[in-house]
N, C-alpha and C positions, 0 to 999 in steps of 0.2 A: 607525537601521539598518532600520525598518521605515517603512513608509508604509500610510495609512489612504486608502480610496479609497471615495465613493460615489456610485449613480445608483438615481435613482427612476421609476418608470413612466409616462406621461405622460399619457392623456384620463382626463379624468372621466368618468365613469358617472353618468345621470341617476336619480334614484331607481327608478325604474320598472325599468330594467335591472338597477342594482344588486341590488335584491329579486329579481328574476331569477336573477342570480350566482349570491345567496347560496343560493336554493333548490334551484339545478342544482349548484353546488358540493357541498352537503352530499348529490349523489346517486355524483356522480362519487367521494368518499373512499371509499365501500363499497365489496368487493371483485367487485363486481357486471362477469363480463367477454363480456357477451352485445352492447355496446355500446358503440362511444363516447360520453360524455358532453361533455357542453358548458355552459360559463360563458364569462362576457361577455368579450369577446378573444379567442376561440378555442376551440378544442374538444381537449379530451384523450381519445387512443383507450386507453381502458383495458385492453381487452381485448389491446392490444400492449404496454402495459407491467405487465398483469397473467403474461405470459407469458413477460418477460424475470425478474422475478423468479423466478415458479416454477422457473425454469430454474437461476438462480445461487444459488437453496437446495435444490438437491441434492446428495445428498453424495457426494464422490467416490470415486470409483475407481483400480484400480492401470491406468495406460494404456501400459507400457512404461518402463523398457528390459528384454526377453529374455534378456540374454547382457551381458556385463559380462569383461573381460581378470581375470586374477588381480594382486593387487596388486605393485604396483613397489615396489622395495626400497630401502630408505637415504637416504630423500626427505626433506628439510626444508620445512616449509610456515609461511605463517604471516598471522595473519588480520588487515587492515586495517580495522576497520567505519569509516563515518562520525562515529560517535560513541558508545563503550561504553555511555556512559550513557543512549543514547536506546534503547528497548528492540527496535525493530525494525530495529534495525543491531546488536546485540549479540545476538540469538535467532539469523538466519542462523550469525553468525561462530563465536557456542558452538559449535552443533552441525555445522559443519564442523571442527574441532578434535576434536571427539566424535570425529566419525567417520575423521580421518585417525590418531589414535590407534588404533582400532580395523585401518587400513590398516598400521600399526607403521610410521608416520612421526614423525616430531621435528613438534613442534610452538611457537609463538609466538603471542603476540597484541600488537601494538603501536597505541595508540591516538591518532590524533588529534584529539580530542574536539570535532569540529564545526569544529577552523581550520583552515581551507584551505590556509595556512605550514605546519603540521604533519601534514598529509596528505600533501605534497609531501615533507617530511621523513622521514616514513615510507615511502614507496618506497623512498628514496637508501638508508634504513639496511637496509634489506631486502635490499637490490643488496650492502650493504659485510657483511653477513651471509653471501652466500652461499643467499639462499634458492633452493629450486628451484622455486617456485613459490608465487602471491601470491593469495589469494581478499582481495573488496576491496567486501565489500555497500555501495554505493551510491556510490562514487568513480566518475566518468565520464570520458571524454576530454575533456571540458572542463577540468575539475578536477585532471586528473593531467597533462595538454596533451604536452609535449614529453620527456615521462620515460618516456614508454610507449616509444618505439622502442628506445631508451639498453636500457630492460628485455628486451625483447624480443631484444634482441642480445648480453646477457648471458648469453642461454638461458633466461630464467626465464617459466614458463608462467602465464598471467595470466587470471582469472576477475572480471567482477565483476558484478553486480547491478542494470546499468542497459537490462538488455531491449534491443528493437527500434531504440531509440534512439540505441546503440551498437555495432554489428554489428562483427562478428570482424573485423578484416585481417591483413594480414603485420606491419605494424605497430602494431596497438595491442592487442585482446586477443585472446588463443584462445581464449575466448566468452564469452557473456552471458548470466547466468539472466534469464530473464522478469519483470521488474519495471516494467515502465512500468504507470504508476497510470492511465491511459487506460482500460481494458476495464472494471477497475473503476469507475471514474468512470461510464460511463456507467449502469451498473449502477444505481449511490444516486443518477443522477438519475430513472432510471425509479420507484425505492423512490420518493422524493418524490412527486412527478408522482402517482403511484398512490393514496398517502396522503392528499396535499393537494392538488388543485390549483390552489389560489390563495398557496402558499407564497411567504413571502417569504426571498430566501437569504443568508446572511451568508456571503463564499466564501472561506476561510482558506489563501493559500500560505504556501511556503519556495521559491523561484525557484529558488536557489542549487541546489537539485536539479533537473537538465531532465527525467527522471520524473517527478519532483513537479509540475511546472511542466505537464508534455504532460496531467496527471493532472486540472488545474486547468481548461486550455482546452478539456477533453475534455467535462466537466460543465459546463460555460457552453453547449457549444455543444448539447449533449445535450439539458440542463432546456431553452434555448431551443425545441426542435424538439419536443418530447414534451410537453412542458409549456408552451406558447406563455399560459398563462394564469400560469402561474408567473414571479416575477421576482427578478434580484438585487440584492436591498436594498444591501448594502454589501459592501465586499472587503478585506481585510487580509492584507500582506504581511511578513515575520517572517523572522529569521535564525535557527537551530538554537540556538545559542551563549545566546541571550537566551530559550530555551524556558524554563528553571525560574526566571528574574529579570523582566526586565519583559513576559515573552505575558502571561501572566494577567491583570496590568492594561491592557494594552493590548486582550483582550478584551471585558473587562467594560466598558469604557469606549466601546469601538465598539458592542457594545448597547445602552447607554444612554444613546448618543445616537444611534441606531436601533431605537426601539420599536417599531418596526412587522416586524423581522425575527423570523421565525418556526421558522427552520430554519439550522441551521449547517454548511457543509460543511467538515470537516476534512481536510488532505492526507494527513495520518496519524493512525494509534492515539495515538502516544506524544505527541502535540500534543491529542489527544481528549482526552486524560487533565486537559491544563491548561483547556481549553473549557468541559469539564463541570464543573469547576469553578468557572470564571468564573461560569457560568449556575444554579447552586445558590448563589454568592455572592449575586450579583444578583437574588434574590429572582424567578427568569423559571423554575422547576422547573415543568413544564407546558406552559408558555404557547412555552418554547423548547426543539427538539427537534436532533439532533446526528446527522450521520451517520460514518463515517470506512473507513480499509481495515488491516488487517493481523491485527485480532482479539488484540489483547494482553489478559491475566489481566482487569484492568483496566477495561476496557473493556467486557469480557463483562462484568463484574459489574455496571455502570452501566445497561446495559440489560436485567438481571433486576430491578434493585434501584429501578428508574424513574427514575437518579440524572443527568440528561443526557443521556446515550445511546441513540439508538431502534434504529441497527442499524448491523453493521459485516460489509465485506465482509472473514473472514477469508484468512488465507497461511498455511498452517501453515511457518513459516520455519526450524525443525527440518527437515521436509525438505527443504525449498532448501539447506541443509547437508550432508544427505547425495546429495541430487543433485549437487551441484558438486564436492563430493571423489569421488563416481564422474567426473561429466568431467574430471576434474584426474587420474586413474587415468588414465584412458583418453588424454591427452596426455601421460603418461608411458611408457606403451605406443606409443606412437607411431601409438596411433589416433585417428579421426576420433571429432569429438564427438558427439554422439547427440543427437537429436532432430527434429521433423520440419519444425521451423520455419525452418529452415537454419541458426538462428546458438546454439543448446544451451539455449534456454528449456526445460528437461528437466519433464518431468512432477514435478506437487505436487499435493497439495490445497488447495480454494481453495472455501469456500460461504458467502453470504449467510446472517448472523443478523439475526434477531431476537427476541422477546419470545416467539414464535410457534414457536420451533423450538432454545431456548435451554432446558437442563435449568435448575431453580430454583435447583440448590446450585452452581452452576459456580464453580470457582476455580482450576480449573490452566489452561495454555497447551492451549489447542485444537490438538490434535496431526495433525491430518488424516483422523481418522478411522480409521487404516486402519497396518496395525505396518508401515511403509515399511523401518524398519530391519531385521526379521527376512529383509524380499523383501532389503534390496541386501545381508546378509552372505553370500545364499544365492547371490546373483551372483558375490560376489568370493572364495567359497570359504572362506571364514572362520567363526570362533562365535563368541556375543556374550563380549566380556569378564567 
């Protein structure tokens, strides 16, 4: 189900350059951004991906919504993740439950734990339910195909978490939180790039998510332009379903038979999790560095603890929770969804960790910083339960 792919870099380096390299490399890793620096292949402008960093570890703010309908009455909701068990489809889905509770809606959670047959499944029974409406963190048109109009002509209002990549219609959802792994992607290619740049990159999909996938092509094409001295050693391709059974060995196995990879880019946290373990297996703690995006429990702690993980660009996915049951309000009011991006990407928080900006003792979900839940009960005229 999965496929192992790899490509290596091409001219040699004469001694004389290579000593070169190595002496201008170890100037460009410091965080020195008064310059470009330069090693043999190209030159990395540090001072631009010193300053895309800077940028994606700061911490957020409240940027909107103002106003907010009072909540709709007698509603039934009910949450689809891509897979309960994976934790960054199971954080959004809690805490929109959380908070359509808090709305005094009926609530459900129905799983279909990573198969595609049973995500399909889960619609139909959503429809044979009655629900009024479906949040569905990471199912896409792709994956839901021809059951999104059937729904949509049911009445049932439909959310789900595949960003830009799926934009609202008449026919398929009444919108999309912000999730294409794209922005971030290019993010932990500049982290890299800034860190290393003679990295070599081990680049870890799940296809089967086009998120995931847009998130993948985004940092190849990123490391290549930023990092033109950086390369991608190897690439592994993985289905959800086989994440806690054979990733792990199939990991550790593409390491070591790729020694020379230095850096690992992961499409998600909850695949971090089996990475970093591959890489404390295989005896590479050090020598092989991990980056990923959603900031689970986790993951934070890998990166305090030195254990695999050097930084992760968080989502605080509690409020992507409560963002999407405010638009799922608001398309029950028969208002327009909110936000500025046209299709309901609604305000979250979202910041670059690392070791650097990570408290020592971390061990709960990085929440965004910021009581998102006291701003939208104040919106929807409510007190907290």
């Amino acid at each position: 189900m999965s496929k192992t792919h790899s490509g290596r870099a091409g001219a040699r380096l004469s001694l004389a350059a290579a000593a070169l390299a190595m002496a201008l490399g170890a100037t460009a890793c410091s965080s020195n951004t008064d310059a470009a620096s330069t090693v043999a292949g190209g030159s990395v402008n540090t001072a631009k991906l010193q300053k895309v960093v800077d940028a994606a570890m700061k911490a957020p703010t409240w940027r909107g919504p103002t106003s907010s309908p009072k909540p709709a009455k007698g509603k039934f909701v009910i949450d689809i993740p891509c897979a309960q068990s994976a934790v960054g489809c199971s954080r959004p889905g809690d805490s929109f439950l959380a908070a359509a509770k808090e709305l005094g809606w009926r609530t459900q959670m129905i799983d279909p734990a990573g198969d595609p047959q049973k995500l399909q499944a889960a619609f139909q029974q959503a429809m044979q339910l009655g629900a009024d409406g479906i949040f569905a963190p990471g199912a896409s048109k792709t994956q839901v195909g021809d059951l999104l109009p059937k729904l949509r002509k049911a009445g049932i209002k439909l959310i789900t978490m595949a960003g830009s990549l799926d934009r609202p219609s008449s026919t398929t959802w009444d919108a999309t939180m912000q999730n294409d792994y794209a922005p971030y992607a290019k993010v932990l290619a500049a982290y890299i790039g800034l860190k290393d740049p003679k990295a070599k990159v081990l680049v870890v999909n799940d296809s089967e998510f086009p998120q995931v996938d847009s998130g993948v092509k985004a940092f190849k094409k990123s490391l290549a332009a930023d990092c033109p001295t950086c390369t991608v050693g190897a690439t592994l391709d993985f289905s959800i379903v086989d994440l806690q059974t054979t990733f792990p060995q199939q990991v550790k196995a593409t390491l070591q038979a790729h020694p020379d990879v230095t850096w690992v880019y992961a499409p998600y946290d909850f695949a971090g999790v089996q990475i970093n373990q591959a890489i404390m297996q295989a005896g590479l703690a050090g020598k092989v560095k991990s980056v990923g995006t959603d900031g689970n429990p986790q993951n934070l702690q890998s990166i305090v603890q030195g254990t695999g993980q050097t930084a992760s660009y968080a989502r605080s996915d509690e409020w992507v929770g409560y963002a999407a049951a405010d638009q799922m309000n608001r398309l029950f009011n028969g208002q327009k969804i909110w936000g500025t991006d046209g299709f309901g990407g609604e305000n979250y928080g979202i910041q670059l960790f690392d070791k650097s900006n990570l408290p020592a003792d971390v061990k709960d979900v990085w929440d965004g910083g910021y009581d998102f839940r006291s701003q939208y009960r104040k919106l929807w005229g409510i007190s907290a339960n």
